[in-house]
N, CA, C and O atoms as a GROMACS GRO file, in nm:
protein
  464
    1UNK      N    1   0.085  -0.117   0.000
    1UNK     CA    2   0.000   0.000   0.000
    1UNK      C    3   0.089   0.124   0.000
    1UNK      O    4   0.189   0.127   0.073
    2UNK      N    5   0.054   0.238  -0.088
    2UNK     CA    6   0.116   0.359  -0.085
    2UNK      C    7   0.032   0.458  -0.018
    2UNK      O    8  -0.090   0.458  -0.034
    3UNK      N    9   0.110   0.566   0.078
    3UNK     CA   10   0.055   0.665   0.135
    3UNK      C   11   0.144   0.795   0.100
    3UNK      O   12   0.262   0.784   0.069
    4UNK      N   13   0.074   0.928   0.108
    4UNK     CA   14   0.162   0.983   0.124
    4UNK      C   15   0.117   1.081   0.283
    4UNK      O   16   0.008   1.090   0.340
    5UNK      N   17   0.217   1.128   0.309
    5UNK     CA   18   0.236   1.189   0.438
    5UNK      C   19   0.277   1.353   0.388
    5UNK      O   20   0.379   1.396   0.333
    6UNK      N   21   0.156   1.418   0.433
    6UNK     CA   22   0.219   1.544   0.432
    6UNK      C   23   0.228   1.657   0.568
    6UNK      O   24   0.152   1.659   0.665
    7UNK      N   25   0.369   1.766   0.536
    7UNK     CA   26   0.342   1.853   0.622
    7UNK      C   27   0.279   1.976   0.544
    7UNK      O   28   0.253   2.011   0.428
    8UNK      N   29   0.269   2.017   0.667
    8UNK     CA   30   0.173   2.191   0.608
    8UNK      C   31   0.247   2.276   0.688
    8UNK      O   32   0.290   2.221   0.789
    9UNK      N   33   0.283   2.425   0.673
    9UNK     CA   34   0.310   2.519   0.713
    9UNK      C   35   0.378   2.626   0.638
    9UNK      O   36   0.428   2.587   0.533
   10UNK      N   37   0.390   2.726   0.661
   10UNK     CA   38   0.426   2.884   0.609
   10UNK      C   39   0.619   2.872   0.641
   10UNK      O   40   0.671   2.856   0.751
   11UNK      N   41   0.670   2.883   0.543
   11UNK     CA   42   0.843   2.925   0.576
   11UNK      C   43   0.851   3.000   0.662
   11UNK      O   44   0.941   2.958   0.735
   12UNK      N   45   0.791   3.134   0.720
   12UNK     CA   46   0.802   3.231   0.818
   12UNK      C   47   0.789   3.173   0.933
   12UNK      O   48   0.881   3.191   1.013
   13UNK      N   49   0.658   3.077   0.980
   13UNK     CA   50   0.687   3.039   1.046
   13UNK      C   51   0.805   2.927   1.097
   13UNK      O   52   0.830   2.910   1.216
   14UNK      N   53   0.849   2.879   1.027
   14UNK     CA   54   0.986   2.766   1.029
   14UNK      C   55   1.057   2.867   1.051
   14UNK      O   56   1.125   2.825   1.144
   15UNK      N   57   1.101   3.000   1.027
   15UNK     CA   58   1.205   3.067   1.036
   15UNK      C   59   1.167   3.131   1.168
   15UNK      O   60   1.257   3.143   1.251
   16UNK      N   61   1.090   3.157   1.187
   16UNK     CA   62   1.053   3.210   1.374
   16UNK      C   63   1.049   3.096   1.477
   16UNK      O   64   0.972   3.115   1.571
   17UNK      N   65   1.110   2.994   1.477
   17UNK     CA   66   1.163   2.864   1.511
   17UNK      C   67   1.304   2.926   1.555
   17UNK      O   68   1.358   3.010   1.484
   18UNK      N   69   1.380   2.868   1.708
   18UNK     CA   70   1.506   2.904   1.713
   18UNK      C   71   1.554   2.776   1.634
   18UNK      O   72   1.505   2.670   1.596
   19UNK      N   73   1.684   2.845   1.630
   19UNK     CA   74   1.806   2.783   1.607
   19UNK      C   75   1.823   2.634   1.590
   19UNK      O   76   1.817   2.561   1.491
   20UNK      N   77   1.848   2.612   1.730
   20UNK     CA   78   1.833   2.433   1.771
   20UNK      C   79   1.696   2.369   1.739
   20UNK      O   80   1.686   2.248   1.720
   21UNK      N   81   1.596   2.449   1.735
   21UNK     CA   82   1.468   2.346   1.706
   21UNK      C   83   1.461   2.320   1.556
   21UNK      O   84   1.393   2.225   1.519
   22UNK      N   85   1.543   2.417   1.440
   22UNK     CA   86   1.545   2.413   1.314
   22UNK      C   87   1.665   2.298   1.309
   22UNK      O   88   1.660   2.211   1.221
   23UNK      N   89   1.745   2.300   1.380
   23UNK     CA   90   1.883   2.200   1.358
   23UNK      C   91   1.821   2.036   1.402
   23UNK      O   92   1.859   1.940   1.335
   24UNK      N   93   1.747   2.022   1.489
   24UNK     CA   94   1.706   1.894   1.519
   24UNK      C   95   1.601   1.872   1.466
   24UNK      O   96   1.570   1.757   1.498
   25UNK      N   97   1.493   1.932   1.375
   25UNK     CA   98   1.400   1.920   1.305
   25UNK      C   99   1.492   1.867   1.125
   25UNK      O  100   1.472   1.763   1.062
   26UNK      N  101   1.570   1.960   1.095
   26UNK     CA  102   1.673   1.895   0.989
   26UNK      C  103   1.742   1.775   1.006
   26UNK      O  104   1.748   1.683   0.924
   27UNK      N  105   1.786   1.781   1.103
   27UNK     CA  106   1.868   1.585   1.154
   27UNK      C  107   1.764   1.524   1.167
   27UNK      O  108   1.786   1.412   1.121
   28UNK      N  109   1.639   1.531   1.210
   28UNK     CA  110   1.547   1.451   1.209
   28UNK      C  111   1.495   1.391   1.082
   28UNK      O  112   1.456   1.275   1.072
   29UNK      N  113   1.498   1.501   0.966
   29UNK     CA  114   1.452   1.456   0.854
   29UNK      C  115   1.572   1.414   0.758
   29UNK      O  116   1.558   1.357   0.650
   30UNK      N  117   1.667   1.445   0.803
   30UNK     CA  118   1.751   1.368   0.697
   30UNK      C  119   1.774   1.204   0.703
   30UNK      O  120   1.792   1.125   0.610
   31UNK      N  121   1.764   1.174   0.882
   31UNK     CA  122   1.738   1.035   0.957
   31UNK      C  123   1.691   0.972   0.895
   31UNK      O  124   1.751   0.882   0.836
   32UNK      N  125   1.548   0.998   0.882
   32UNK     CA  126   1.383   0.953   0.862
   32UNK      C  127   1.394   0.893   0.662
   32UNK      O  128   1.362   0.790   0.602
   33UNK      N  129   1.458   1.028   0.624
   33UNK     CA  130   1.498   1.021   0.457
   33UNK      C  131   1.590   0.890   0.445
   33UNK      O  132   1.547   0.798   0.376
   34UNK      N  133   1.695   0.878   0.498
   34UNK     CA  134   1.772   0.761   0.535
   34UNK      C  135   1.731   0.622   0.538
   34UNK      O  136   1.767   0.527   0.469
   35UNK      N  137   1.620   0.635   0.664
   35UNK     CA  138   1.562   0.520   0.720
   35UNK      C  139   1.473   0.432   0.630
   35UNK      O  140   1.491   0.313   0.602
   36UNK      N  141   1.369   0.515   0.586
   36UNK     CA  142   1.305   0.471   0.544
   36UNK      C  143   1.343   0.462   0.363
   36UNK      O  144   1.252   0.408   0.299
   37UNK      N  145   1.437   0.498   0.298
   37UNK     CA  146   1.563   0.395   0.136
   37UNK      C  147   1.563   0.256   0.236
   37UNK      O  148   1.501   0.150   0.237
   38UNK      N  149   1.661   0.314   0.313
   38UNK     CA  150   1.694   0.174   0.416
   38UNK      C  151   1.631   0.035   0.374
   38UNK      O  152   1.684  -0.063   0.321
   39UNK      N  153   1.495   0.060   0.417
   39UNK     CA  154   1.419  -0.037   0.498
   39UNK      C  155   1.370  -0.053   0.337
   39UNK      O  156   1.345  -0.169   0.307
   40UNK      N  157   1.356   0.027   0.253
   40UNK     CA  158   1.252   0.038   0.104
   40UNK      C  159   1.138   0.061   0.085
   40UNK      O  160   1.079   0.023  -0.016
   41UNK      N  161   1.078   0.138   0.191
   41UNK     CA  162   0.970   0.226   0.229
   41UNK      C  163   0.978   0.298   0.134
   41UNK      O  164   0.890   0.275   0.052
   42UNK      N  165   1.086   0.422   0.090
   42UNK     CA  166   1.047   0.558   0.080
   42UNK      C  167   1.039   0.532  -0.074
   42UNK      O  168   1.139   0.497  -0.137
   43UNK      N  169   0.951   0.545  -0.117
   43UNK     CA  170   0.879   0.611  -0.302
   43UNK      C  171   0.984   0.725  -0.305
   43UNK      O  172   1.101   0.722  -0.342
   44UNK      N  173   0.911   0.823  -0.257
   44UNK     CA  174   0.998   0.943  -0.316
   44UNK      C  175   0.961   1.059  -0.200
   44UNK      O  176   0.846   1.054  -0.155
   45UNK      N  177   1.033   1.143  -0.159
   45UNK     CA  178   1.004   1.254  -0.095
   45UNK      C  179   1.061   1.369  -0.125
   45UNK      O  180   1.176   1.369  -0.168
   46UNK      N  181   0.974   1.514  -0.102
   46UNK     CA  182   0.991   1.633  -0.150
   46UNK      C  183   0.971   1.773  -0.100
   46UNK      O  184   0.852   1.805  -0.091
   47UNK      N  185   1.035   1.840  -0.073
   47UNK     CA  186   1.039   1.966   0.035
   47UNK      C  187   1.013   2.080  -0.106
   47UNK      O  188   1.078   2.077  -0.211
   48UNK      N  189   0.911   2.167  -0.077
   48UNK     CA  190   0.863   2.259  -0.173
   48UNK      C  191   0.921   2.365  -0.139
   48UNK      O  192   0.969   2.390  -0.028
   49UNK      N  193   0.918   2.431  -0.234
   49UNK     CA  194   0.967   2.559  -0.239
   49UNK      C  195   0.784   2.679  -0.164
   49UNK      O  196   0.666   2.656  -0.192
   50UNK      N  197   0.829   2.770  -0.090
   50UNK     CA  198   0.778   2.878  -0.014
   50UNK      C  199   0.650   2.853  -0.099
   50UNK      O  200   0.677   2.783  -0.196
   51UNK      N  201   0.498   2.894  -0.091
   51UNK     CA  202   0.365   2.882  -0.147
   51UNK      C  203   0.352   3.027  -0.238
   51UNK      O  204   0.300   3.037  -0.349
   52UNK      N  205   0.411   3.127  -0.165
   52UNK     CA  206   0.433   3.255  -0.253
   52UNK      C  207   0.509   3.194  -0.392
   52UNK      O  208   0.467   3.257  -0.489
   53UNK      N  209   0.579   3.122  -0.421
   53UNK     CA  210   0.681   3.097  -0.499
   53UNK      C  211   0.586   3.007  -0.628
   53UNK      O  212   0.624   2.992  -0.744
   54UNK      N  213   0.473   2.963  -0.576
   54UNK     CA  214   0.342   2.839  -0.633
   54UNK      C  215   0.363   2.934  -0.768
   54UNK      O  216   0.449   3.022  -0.778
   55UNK      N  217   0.268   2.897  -0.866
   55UNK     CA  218   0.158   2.914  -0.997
   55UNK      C  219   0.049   2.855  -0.992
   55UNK      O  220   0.047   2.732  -0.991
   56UNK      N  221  -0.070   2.931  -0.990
   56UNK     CA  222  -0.188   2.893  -1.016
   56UNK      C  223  -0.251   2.908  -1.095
   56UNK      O  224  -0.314   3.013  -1.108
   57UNK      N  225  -0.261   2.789  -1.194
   57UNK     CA  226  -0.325   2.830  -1.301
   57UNK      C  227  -0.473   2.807  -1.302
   57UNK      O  228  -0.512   2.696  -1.268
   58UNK      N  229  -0.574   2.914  -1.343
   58UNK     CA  230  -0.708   2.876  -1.374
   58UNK      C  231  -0.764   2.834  -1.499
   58UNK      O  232  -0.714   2.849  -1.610
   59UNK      N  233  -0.862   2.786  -1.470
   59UNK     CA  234  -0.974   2.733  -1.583
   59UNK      C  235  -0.921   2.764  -1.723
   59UNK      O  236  -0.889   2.677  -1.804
   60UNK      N  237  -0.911   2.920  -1.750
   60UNK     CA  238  -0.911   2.990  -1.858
   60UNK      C  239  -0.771   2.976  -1.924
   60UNK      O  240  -0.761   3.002  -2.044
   61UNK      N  241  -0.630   2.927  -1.833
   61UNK     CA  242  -0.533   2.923  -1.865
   61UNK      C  243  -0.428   3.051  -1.777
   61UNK      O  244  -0.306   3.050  -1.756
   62UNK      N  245  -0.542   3.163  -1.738
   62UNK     CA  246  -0.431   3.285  -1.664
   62UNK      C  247  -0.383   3.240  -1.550
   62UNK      O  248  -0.451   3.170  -1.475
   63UNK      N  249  -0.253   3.277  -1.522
   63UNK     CA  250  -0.150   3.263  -1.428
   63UNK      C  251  -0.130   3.343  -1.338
   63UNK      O  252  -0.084   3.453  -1.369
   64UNK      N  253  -0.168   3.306  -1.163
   64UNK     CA  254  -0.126   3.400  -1.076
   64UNK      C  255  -0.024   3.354  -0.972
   64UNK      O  256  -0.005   3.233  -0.963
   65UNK      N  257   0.049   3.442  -0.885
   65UNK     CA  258   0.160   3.381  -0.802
   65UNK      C  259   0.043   3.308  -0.678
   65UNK      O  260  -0.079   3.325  -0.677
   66UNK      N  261   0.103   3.245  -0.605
   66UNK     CA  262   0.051   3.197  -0.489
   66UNK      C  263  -0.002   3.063  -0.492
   66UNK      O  264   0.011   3.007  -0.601
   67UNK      N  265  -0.076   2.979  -0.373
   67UNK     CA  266  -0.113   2.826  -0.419
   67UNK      C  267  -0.225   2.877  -0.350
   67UNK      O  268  -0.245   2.982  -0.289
   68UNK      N  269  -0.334   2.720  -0.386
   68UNK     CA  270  -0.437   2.708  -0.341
   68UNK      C  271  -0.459   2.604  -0.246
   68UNK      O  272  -0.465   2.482  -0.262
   69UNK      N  273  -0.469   2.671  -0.153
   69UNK     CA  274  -0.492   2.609  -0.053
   69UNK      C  275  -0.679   2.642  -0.003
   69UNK      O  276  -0.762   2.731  -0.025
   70UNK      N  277  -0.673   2.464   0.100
   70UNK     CA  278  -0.774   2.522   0.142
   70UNK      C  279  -0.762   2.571   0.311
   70UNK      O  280  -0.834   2.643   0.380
   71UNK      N  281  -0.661   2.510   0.334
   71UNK     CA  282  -0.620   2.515   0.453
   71UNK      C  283  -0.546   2.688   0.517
   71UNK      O  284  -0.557   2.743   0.408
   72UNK      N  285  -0.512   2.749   0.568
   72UNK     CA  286  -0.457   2.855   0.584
   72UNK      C  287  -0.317   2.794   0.567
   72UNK      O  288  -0.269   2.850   0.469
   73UNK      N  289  -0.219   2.695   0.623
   73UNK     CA  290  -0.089   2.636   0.570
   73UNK      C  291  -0.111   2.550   0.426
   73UNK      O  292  -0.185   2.458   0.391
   74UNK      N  293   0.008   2.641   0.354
   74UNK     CA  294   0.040   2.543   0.223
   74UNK      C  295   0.116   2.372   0.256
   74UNK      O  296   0.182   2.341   0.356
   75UNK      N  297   0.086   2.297   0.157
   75UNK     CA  298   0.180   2.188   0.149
   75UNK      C  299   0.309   2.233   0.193
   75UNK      O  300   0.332   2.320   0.108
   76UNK      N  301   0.384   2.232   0.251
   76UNK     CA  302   0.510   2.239   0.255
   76UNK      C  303   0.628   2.082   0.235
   76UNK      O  304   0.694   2.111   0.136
   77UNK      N  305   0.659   1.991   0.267
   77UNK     CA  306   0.708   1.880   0.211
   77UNK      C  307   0.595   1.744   0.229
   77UNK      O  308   0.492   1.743   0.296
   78UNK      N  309   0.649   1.639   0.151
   78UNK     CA  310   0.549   1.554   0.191
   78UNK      C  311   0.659   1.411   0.139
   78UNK      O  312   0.771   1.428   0.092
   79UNK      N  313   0.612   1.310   0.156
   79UNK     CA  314   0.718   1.153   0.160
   79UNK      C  315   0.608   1.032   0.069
   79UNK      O  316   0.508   0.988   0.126
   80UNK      N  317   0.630   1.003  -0.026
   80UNK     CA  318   0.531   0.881  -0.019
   80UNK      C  319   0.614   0.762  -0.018
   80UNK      O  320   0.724   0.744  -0.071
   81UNK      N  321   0.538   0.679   0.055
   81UNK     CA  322   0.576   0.566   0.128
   81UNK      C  323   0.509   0.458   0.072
   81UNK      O  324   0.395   0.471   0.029
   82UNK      N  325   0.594   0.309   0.067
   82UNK     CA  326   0.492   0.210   0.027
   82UNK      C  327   0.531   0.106   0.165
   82UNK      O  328   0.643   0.081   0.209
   83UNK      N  329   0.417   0.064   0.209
   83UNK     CA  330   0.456   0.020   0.356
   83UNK      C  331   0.297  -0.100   0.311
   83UNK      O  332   0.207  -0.100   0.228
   84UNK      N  333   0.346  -0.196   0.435
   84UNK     CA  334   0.245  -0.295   0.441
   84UNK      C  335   0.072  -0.274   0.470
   84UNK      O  336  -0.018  -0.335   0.413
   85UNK      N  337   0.061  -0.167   0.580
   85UNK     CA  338  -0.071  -0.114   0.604
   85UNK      C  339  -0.047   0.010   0.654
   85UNK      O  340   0.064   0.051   0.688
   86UNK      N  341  -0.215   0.107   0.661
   86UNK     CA  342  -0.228   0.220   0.720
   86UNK      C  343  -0.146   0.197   0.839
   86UNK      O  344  -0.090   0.306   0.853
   87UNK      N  345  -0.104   0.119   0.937
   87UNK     CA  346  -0.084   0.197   1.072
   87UNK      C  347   0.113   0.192   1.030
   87UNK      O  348   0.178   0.288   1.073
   88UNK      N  349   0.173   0.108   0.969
   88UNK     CA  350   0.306   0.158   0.943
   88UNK      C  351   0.304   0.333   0.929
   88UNK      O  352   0.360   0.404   1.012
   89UNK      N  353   0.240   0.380   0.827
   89UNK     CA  354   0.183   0.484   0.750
   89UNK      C  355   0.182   0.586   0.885
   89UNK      O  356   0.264   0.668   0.926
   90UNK      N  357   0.076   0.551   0.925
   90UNK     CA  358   0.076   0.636   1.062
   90UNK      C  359   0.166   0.654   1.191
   90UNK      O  360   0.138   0.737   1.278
   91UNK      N  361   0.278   0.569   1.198
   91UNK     CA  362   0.375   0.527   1.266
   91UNK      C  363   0.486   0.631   1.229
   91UNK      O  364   0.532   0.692   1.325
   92UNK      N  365   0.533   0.659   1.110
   92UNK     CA  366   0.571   0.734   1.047
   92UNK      C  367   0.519   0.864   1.069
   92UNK      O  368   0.580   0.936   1.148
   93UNK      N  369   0.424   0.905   1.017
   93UNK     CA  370   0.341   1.039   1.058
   93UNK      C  371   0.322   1.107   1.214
   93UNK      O  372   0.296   1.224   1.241
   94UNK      N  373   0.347   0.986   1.312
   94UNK     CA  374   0.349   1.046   1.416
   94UNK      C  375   0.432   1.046   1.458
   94UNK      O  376   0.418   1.044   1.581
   95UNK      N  377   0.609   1.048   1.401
   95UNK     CA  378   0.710   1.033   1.434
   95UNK      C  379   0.748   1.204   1.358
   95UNK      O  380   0.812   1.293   1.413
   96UNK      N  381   0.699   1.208   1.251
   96UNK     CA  382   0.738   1.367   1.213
   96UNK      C  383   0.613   1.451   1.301
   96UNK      O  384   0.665   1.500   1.401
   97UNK      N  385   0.512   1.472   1.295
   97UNK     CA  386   0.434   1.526   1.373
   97UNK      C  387   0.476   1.548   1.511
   97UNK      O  388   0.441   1.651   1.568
   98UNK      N  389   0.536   1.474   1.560
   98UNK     CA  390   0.618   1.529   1.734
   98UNK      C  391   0.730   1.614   1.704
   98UNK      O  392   0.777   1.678   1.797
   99UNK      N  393   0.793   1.630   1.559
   99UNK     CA  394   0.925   1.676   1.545
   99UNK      C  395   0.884   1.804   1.474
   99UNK      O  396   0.972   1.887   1.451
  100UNK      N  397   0.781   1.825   1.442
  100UNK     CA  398   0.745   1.955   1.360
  100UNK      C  399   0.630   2.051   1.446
  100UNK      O  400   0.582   2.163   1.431
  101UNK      N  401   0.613   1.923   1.560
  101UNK     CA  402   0.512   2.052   1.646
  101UNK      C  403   0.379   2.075   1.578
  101UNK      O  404   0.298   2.160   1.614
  102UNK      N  405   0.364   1.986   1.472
  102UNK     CA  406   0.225   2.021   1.407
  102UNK      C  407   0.122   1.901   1.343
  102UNK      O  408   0.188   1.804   1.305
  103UNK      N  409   0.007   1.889   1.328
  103UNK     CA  410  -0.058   1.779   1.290
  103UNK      C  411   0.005   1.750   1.137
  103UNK      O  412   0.050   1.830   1.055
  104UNK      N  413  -0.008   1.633   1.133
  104UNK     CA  414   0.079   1.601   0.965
  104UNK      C  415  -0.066   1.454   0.896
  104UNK      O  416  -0.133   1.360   0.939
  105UNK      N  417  -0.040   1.530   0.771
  105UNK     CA  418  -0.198   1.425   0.688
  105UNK      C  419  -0.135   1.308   0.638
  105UNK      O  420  -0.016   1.327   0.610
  106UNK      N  421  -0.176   1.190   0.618
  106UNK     CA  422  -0.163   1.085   0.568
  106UNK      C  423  -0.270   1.039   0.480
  106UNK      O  424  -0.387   1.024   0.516
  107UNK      N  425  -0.226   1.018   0.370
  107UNK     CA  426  -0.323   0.976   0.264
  107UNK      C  427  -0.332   0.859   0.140
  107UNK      O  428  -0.261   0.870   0.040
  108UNK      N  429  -0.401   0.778   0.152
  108UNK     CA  430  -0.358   0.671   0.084
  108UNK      C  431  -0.338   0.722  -0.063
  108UNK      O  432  -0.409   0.813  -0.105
  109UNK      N  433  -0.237   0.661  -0.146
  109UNK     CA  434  -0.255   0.687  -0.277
  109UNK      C  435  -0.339   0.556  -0.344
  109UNK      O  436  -0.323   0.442  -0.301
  110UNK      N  437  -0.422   0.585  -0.444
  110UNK     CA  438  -0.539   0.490  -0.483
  110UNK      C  439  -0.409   0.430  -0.536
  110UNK      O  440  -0.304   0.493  -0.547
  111UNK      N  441  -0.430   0.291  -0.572
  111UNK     CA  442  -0.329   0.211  -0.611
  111UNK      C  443  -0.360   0.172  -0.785
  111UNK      O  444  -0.263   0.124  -0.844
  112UNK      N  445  -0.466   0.189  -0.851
  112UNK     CA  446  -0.500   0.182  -0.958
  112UNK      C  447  -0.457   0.289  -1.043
  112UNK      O  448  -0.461   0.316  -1.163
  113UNK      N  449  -0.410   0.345  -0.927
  113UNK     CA  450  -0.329   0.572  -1.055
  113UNK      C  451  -0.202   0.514  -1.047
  113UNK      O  452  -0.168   0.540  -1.163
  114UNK      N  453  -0.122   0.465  -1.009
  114UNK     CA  454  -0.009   0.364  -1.013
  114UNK      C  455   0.013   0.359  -1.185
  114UNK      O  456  -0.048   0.283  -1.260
  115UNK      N  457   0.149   0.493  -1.240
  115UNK     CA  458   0.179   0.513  -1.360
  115UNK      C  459   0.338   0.450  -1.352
  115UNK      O  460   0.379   0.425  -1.238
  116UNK      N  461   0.415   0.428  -1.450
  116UNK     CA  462   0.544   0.405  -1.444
  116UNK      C  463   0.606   0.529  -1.439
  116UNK      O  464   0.728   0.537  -1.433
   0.00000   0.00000   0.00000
């Protein structure tokens, strides 16, 4: 089964974070990035660039800066994982969620969108 795990939050706030909580939040995720090649969990994972930095394109084709969110936090990185069941999945998620100080989503990927 594939999931992906995402975080949400604003760069400003990561940068109003001291020092040491940004340094052990980075060792944490480089660990985790590690761990889970390791084991052959990790699909692929990806740290986005700022939501100001987005393109949104509409219906019509016009282009504006910013993302759409529905949430007040943009996507900010996310991991997809192929693990045996939801609670691996969630095992994971609540291992970054204590390290980021913030709720983190987990979401199955339908397994039939499964492209090469």
């Amino acid at each position: 089964m594939r999931f992906m795990i995402m975080v949400f939050g604003e760069r400003a706030e990561l940068h109003a974070k001291p020092t040491e909580w940004i340094e052990r939040m980075v060792a944490f995720m480089v660990r985790l990035d590690d761990e889970l090649a390791q084991s052959g969990e990790l699909v692929y994972s990806e740290v986005l660039e700022a939501a100001d930095a987005a393109t949104l394109v509409g219906r019509d084709g016009a282009t504006s800066r910013g993302s759409f969110t529905v949430s007040d936090a943009p996507l900010s990185r996310y991991w997809v994982v192929k693990v045996p069941d939801e609670s691996r999945a969630v095992e994971i998620a609540a291992s970054v969620a204590a390290i980021v100080e913030s709720p983190v989503e987990v979401r199955q990927c339908m397994e039939q969108s499964l492209r090469p």
